[in-house]
C-alpha positions in Angstrom: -1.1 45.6 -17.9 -5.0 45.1 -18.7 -6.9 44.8 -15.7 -9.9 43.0 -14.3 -13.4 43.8 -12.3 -15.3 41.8 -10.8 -18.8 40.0 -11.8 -21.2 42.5 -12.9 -24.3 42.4 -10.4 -27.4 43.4 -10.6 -27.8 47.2 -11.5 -29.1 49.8 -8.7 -32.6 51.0 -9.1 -31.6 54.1 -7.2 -28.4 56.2 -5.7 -27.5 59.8 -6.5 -26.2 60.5 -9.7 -22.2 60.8 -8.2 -22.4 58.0 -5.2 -22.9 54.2 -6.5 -26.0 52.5 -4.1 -24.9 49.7 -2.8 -27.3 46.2 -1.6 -27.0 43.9 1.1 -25.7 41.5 -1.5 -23.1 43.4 -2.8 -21.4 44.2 0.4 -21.6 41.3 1.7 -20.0 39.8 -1.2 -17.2 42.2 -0.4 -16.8 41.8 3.4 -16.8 38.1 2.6 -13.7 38.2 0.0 -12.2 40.7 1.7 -13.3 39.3 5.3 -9.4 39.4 6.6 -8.5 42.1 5.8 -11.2 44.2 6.7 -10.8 42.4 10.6 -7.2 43.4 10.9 -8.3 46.8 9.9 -10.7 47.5 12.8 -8.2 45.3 15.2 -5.2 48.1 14.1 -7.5 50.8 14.2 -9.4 49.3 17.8 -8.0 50.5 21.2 -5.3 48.6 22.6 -6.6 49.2 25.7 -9.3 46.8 25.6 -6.8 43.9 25.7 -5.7 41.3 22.7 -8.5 39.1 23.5 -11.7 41.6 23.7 -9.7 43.6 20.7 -9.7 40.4 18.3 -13.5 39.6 19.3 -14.2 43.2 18.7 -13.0 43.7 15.4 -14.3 40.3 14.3 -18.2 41.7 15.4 -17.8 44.8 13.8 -17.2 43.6 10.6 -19.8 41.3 10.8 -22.0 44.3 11.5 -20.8 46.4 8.7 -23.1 45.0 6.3 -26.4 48.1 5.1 -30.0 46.9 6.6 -30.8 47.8 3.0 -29.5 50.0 -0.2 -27.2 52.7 0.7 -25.1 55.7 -1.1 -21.7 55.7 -0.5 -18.6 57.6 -2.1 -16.2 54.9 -3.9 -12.8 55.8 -2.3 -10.9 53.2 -4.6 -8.4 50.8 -2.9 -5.4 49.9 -4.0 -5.1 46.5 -4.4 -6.5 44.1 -7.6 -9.9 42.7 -7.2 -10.7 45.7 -4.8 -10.4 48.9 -6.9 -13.5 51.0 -7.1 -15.7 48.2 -5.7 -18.4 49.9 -4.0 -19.1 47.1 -2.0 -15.6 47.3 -0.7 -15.8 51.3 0.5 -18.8 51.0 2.2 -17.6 47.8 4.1 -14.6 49.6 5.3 -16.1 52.9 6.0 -18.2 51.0 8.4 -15.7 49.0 10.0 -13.3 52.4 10.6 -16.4 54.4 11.8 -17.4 52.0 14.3 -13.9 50.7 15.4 -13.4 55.1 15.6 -16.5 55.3 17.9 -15.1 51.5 20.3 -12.2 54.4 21.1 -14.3 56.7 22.8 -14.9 57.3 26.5 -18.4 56.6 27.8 -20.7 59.3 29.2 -22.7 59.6 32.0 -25.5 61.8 30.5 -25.5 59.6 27.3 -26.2 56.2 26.3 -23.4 54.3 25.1 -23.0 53.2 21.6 -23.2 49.8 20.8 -19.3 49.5 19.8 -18.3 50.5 23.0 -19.7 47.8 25.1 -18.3 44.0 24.5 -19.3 42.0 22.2 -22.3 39.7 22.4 -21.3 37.7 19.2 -18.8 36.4 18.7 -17.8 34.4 21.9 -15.7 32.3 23.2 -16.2 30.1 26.5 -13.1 29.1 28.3 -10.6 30.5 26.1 -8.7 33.8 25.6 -8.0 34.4 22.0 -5.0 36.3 20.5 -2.7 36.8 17.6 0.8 35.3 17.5 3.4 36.9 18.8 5.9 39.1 16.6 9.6 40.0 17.0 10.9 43.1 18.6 9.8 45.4 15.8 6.2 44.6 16.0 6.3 45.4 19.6 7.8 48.4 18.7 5.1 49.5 16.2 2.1 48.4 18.8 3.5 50.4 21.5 3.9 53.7 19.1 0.5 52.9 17.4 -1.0 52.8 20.9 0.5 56.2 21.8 -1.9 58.0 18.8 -5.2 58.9 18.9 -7.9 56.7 17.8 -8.1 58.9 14.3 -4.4 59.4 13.7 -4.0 55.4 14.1 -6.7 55.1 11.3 -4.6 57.6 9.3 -1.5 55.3 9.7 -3.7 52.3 9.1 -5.2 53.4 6.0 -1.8 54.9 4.5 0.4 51.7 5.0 -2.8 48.7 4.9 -4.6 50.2 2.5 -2.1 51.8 0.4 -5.0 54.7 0.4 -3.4 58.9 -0.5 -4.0 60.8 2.0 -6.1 62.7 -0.6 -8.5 59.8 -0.1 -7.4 59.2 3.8 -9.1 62.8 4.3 -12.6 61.6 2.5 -12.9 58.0 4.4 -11.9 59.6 7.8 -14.3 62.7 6.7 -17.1 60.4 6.2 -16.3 58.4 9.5 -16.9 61.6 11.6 -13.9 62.9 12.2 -13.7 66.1 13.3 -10.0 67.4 12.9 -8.7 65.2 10.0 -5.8 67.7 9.5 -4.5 66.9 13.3 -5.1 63.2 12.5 -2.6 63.2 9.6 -0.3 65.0 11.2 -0.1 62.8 14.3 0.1 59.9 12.0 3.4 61.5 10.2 4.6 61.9 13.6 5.1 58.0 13.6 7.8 56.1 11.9 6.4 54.6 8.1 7.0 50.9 9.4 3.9 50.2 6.8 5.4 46.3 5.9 4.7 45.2 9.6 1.1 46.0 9.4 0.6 42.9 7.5 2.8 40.4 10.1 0.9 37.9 12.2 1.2 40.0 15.5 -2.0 41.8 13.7 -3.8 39.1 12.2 -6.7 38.2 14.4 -7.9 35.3 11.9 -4.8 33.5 13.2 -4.8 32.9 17.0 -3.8 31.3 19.5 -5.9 30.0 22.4 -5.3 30.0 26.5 -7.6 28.8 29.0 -9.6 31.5 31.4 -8.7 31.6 35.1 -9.3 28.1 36.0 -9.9 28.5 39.5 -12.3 30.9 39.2 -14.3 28.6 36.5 -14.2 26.0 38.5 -16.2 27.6 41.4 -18.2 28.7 38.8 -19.0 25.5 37.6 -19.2 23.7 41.0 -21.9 26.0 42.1 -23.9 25.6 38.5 -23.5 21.7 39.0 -25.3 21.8 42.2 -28.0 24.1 41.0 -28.3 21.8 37.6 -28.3 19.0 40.4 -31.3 20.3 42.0 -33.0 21.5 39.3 -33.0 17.9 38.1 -33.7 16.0 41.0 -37.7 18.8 41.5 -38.1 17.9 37.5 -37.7 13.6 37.6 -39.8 14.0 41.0 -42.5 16.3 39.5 -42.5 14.0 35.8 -43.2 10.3 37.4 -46.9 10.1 37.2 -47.5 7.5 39.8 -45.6 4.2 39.3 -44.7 4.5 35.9 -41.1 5.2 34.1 -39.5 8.8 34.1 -38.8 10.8 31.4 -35.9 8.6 30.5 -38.2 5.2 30.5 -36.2 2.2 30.0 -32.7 3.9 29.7 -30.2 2.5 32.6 -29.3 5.1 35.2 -26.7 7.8 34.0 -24.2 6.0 36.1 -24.0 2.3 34.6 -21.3 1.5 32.5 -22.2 0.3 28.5 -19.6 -2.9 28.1 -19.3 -0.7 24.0 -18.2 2.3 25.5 -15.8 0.6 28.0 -14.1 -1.5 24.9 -13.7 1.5 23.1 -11.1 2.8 25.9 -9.1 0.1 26.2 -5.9 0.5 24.3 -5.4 -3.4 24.2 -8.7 -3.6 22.2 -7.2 -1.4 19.3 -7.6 -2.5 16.1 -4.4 -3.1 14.4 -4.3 -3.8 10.7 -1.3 -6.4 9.5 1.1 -4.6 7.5 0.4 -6.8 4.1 -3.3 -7.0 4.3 -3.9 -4.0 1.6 -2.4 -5.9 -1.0 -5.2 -8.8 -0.5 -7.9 -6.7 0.2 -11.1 -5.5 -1.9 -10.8 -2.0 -0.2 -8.4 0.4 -0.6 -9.5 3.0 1.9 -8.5 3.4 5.3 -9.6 0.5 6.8 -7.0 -1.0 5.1 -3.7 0.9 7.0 -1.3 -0.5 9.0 -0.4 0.6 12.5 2.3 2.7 11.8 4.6 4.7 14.0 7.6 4.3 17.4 5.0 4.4 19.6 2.4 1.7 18.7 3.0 -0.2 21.8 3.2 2.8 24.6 -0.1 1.9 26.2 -0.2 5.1 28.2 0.1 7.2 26.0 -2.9 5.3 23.9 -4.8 5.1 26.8 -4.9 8.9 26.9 -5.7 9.8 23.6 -8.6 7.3 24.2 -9.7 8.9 27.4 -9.0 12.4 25.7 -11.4 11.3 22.5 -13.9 10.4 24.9 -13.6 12.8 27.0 -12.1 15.9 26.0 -11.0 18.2 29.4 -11.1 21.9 29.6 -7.9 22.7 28.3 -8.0 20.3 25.4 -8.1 22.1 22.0 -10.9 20.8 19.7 -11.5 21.3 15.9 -13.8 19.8 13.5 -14.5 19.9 9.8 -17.7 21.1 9.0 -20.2 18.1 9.0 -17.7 16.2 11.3 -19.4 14.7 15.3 -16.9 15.0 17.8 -18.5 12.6 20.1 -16.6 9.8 21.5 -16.0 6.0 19.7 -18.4 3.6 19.9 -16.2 1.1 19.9 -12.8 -0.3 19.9 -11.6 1.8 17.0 -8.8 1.3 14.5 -4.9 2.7 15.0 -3.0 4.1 11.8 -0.4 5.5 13.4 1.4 6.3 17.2 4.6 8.4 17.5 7.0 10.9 17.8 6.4 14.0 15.3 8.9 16.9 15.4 8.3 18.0 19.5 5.4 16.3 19.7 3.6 12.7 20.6 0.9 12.0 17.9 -1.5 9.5 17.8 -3.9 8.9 14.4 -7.1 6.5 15.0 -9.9 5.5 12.2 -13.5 4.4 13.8 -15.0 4.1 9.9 -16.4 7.8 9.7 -13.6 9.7 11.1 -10.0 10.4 11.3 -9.1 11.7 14.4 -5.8 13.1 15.3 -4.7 13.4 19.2 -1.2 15.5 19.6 0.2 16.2 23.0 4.0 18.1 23.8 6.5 15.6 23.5 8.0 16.7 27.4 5.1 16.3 29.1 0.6 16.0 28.6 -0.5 19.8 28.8 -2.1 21.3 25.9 -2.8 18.5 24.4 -4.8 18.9 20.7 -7.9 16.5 19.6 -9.0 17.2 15.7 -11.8 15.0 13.7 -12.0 14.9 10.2 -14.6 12.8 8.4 -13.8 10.7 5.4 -16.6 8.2 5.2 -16.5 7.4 1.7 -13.2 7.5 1.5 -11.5 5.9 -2.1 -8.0 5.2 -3.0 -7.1 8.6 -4.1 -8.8 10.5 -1.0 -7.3 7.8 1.2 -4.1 8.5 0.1 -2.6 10.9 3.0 -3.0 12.1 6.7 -1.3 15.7 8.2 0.8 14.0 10.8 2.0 17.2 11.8 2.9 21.1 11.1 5.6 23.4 12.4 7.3 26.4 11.1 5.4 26.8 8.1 6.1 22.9 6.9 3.6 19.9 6.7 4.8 16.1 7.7 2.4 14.0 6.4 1.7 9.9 7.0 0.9 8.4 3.3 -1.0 5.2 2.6 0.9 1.8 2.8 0.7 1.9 -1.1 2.2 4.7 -1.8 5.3 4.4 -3.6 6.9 7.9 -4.2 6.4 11.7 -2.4 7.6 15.0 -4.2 6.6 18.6 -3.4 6.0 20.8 -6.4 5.0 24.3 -6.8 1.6 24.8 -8.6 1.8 28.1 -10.1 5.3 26.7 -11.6 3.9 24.1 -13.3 7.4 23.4 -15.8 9.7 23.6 -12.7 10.7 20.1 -11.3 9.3 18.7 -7.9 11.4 18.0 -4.9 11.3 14.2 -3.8 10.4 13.8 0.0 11.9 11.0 1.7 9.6 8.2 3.2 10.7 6.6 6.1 7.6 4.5 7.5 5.1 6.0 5.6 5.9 9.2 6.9 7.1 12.1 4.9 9.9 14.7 5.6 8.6 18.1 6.1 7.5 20.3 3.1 6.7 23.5 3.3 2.8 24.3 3.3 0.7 26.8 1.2 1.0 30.5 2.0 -1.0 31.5 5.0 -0.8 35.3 4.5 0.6 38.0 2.7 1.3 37.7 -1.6 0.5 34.4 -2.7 4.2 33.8 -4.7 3.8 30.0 -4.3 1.6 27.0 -3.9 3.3 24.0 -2.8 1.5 20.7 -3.4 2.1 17.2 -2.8 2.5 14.7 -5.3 2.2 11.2 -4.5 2.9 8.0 -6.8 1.4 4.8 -6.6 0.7 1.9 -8.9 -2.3 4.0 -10.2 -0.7 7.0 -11.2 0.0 10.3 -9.9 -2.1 12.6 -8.1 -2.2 16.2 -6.4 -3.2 16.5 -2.9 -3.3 20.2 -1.4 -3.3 20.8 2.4 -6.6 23.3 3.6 -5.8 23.3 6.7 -7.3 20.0 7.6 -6.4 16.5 9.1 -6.9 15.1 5.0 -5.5 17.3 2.0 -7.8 17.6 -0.5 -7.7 16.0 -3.8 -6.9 17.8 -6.8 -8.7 17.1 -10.4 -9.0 18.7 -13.7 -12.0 18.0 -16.3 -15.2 18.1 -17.2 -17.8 17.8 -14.1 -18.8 13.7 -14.3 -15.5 13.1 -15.8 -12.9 14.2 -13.5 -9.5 13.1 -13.4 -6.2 13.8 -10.9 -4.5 16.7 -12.2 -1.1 15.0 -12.5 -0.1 16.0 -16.7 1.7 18.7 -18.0 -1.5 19.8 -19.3 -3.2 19.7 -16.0 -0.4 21.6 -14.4 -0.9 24.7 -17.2 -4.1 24.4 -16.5 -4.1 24.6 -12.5 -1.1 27.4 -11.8 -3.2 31.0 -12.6 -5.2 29.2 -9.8 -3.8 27.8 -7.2 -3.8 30.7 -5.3 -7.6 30.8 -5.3 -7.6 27.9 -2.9 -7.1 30.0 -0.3 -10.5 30.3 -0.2 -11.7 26.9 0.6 -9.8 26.6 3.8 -11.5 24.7 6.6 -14.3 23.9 4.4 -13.9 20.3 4.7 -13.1 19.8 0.9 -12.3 16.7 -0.2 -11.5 17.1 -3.3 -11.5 21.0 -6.1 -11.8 20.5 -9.7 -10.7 23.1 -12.3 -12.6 22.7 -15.4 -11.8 25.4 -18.5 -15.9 25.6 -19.6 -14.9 28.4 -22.6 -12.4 30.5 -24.7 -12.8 33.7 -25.5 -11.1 35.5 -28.3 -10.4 39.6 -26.8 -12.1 42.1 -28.3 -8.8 43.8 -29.1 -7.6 40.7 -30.3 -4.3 40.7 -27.8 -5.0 37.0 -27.8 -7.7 34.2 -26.3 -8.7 34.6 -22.5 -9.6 31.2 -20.5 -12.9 30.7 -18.7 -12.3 28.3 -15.6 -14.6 26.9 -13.2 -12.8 25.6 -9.5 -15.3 23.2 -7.4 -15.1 21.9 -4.0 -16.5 19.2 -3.5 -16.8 18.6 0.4 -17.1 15.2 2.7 -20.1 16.5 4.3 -22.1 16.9 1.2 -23.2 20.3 1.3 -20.9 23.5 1.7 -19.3 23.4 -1.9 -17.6 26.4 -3.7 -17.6 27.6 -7.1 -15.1 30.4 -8.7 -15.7 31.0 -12.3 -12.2 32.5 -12.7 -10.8 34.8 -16.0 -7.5 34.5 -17.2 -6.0 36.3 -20.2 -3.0 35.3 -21.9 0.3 36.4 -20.4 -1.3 36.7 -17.0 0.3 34.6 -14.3 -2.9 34.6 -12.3 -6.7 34.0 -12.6 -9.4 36.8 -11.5 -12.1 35.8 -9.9 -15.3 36.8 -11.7 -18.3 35.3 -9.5 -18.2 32.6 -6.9 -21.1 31.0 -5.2 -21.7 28.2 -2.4 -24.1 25.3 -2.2 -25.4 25.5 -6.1 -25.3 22.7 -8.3 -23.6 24.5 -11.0 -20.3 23.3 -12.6 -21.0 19.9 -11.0 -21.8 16.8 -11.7 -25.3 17.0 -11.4 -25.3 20.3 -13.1 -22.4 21.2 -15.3 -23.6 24.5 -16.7 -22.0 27.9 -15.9 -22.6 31.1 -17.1 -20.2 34.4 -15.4 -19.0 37.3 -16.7 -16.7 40.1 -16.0 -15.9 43.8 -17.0 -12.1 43.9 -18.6 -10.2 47.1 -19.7 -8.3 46.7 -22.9 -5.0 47.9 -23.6 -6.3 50.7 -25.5 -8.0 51.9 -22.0 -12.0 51.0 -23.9 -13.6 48.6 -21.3 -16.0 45.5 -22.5 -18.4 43.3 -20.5 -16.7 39.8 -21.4 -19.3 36.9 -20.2 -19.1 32.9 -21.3 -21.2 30.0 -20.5 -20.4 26.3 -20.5 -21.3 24.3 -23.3 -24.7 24.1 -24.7 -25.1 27.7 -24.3 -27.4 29.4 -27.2 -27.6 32.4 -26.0 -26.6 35.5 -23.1 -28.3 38.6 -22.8 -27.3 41.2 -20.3 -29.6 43.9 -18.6 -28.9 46.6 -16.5 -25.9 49.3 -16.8 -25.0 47.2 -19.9 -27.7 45.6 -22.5 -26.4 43.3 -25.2 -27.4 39.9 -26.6 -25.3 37.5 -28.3 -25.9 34.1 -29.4 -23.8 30.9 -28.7 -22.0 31.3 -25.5 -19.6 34.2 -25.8 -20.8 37.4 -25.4 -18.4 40.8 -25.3 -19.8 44.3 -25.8 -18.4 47.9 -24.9 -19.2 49.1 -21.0 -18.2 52.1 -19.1 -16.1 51.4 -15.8 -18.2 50.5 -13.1 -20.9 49.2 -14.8 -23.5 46.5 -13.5 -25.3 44.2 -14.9 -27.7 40.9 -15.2 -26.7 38.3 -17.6 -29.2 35.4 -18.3 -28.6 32.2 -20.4 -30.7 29.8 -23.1 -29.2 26.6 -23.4 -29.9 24.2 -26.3 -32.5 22.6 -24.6 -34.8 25.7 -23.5 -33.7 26.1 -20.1 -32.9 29.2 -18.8 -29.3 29.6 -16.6 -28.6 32.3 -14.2 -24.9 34.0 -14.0 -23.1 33.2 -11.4 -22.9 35.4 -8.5 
């Protein structure tokens, strides 16, 4: 099977002559790909002494602070996995992350200061809440319980063996490097525990998937009654001391903080909800949201209305909150508009529209504790990205509420583009449950929905977010919903790639194949493809320029990138590249730009020039390297990074 680096960077300009030297950029490129993984390494390898909730924030600070202050030699101990082997990046990531996780596991001293590892977290925090993984079955608990019994280096040694899928030729080097002492004892301790490897990777050790509980309410509230009255004081010196004689205060002509505004008022009243007549789409200019029908069992239950109002408004301390990036959570400013009010699996849901936002309010269907509020903004909104809301998920499957002109609902499987789909019934708009895209472990399918309309047929993937996000394949400027057979080929090696643009607030990813590439050991034509997200907010987007060679079920990703204008609209060009080993074992540095490409020249571990924009010459494994572009016009293009 041929295999695949990542994008060359730019070359070292120092390092001994065994050890790669690694930048700031480089390993932070790594710790971001790799960013889950390398958590639920330091949480396995953390103490579980400290507790779930200190142990999740702990290992999510020391990766953060794994990153060098500036270039650093360190020994490649290659992992395992694709996109990770021999990345240096990668090694020194997790060496740091095992070293300082190592040293959170060791007692303080009196006569010593204590290292920064040991004492809590100041970043990241979380006020009000206590943070943990999901719970696992009885075999889970079973492997905490005998992972907790080793010592801090033996649990490494177990980690590494079964997470990393590291020899214990190169178990010896990384816990070597780490500092410790006795490796020998370590991996004998760790043999001393039962080989349960497959549970490492279970949700009971994921600490990017958690669950949240309040604090000790009681306590807080105390808390916060005594900072009230402080506050209270504290404001009361500062209006007396700012009033220079009879003028206004600081707030001038504003009311006092107490007087009602008649807007506000409206905009909690459940009989002021705006309710949309079920036919008016069909009339209508728009064909957004403003244009949905109230929709649901539970459009006339005025309590339950009245609380999602109140909770909008005013969200308590135990409400759960989430936002997509770019999205205010502050209250209505006005009667807003209702899509949809009812009962979801075990829960009561309630969907409002106030022009800029989707909000979603969810409480338990038995009673009103833990209630969930989430925003999502969709100003802008067209026919295609108004086509569907996540009513709900449960169990790994996603009910969604479609728009009133949607005709037809079908799941289908992205990465098996010739299979058939799976119609979903409609009963009120609202789908039955599908099952969502993988959350962890291999990526072995990518379920989509696929809804039909008078339009067409379109793709709509579900990020994690109140609004899936659109799917499209084409050139940048000349996009359109990736609903052919074409379009399918086109999107499977992919699909699993989206991953990466959870909770981005994407509204819509575009796969655009920019060049072909005939192999230098002419085993066929590889496929140069460029995924952008486009987001609602208008800034955050993501690139991949991705390699595929033929046979290959899935892409590699070759350099990715966030906030540039390339591969869009605005900016269509691309230029990536990639090191690839050939079947006969020589390995090439393979780079393509987008059309209008004259020429690429690389620099650094590998110097060649081609014209047009294809470039392929012979490179040793490991190499880096620079690649520039000429386009037709003169200007000069940047790879990708």
């Amino acid at each position: 099977m041929q295999s695949q680096d990542v994008a060359p960077r730019p070359a070292p300009a120092s390092g001994s002559a065994s050890d790669p030297v690694v930048d700031v950029e480089q390993a932070e490129a790594a710790l971001v790909e790799h960013y889950p993984r390398l958590v639920r390494l330091a949480y396995l390898v953390l103490p579980p002494g400290l507790g779930r909730n200190r142990r999740v924030l702990t290992a999510h600070a020391l990766t953060q602070r794994a990153l060098p202050r500036g270039r650093t030699a360190t020994p490649v101990i290659p992992a395992q996995s694709d996109g990770r082997e021999g990345d240096p990046g990668y090694a020194f990531v997790r060496l740091q992350v095992v070293r300082t996780a190592l040293e959170a596991g060791l007692p303080l001293r009196r006569k010593a200061w204590p290292k920064r590892s040991q004492l809590p977290p100041l970043l990241p925090q979380v006020w009000g809440l206590r943070l943990f993984p999901r719970s696992g079955g009885a075999d889970e608990l079973a492997l905490d319980q005998r992972l907790s019994a080793l010592t801090g280096p033996a649990r490494a040694a177990y980690v590494l063996r079964g997470l990393e899928k590291l020899p214990d030729s190169d178990v010896r080097g990384l816990l070597t490097a780490a500092g410790v002492t006795d490796v020998d004892a370590a991996l004998d301790e760790a043999d001393s525990a039962q080989a349960e490897y497959a549970l490492l990777d279970s949700p009971e050790f994921d600490p990017c998937s958690l669950q949240a509980r309040p604090t000790d309410l009681m306590r807080r509230r105390q808390h916060m009654k005594a900072a009230l009255a402080a506050a209270a004081a504290v404001a009361v010196c500062g209006a007396l001391l700012g009033m220079p004689g009879d003028g206004w205060g600081p707030d001038g002509a504003a009311a006092p903080p107490y007087a009602q505004n008649p807007s506000a008022r409206a905009a909690l009243d459940p009989a002021l909800l705006l309710k949309v007549p079920a036919a008016a789409w069909e009339s209508s200019a728009r064909t957004d949201f403003s244009v949905w029908p109230a929709r649901g069992d539970l459009t006339g239950d005025s309590a339950l209305l009245r609380r999602a109002l109140a909770v909008w408004a005013r969200p308590g301390e135990t409400v759960q909150v989430s936002a997509t990036p770019g999205t205010p959570s502050g209250g209505p400013s006005g009667p807003p508009q209702l899509l949809y009010a009812g009962t979801v699996d075990n829960a009561r849901v309630v969907i409002l529209y106030d022009g800029l936002r989707i909000v979603r309010y969810a409480e338990p269907r038995d009673n009103t504790k833990g209630a969930a509020l989430d925003f999502a903004r969709v100003d802008g909104a067209g026919r295609a990205e108004a086509s569907a809301v996540v009513l709900g998920r449960a169990d790994g499957n996603v009910r969604y509420l479609t728009a009133p002109w949607v005709t037809k609902a079908a799941d289908r499987d992205l990465l098996k583009p010739g299979s058939d789909t799976t119609g979903l019934a409609l009963t009120g708009g609202t789908t039955a449950p599908m099952a969502g895209p993988a959350q962890s472990g291999p990526c072995t399918s990518w379920n989509v929905l696929q809804l039909t309309d008078a339009s067409g047929t379109r793709l709509l993937t579900d990020l994690g977010e109140l609004v899936p996000a659109r799917l499209t394949t084409g050139r940048p400027g000349a996009v359109k919903d990736a609903s052919g057979a074409g379009a399918l080929r086109a999107w499977a090696p992919f699909a699993c790639s989206l991953g990466a643009m959870r909770s981005a607030g994407v509204r819509s990813v575009n796969a655009w194949t920019y060049a072909a590439q005939p192999l230098p050991d002419a085993s066929g034509t590889a496929d140069w493809v460029c995924t952008r997200a486009e987001t609602w907010q208008g800034g955050g987007e993501r690139v991949l320029a991705q390699f595929h060679t033929p046979g290959g079920k899935y892409g590699a990703v070759a350099a990715k990138a966030e906030n540039v204008p390339a591969c869009g609209a605005k900016d269509p060009q691309v230029l990536a590249g990639v090191l690839w080993k050939s079947g006969t074992g020589t390995w090439y540095l393979l780079a393509a730009g987008s059309r209008g490409t004259s020429s690429i020249h690389a620099s650094g571990g590998v110097r060649a020039t081609a014209n047009g924009n294809l470039l392929a010459a012979k490179a040793k494994q490991g190499a880096q390297a620079e690649l520039k572009g000429t386009l037709e016009d003169g200007r000069a293009v940047s790879g990708l990074r």
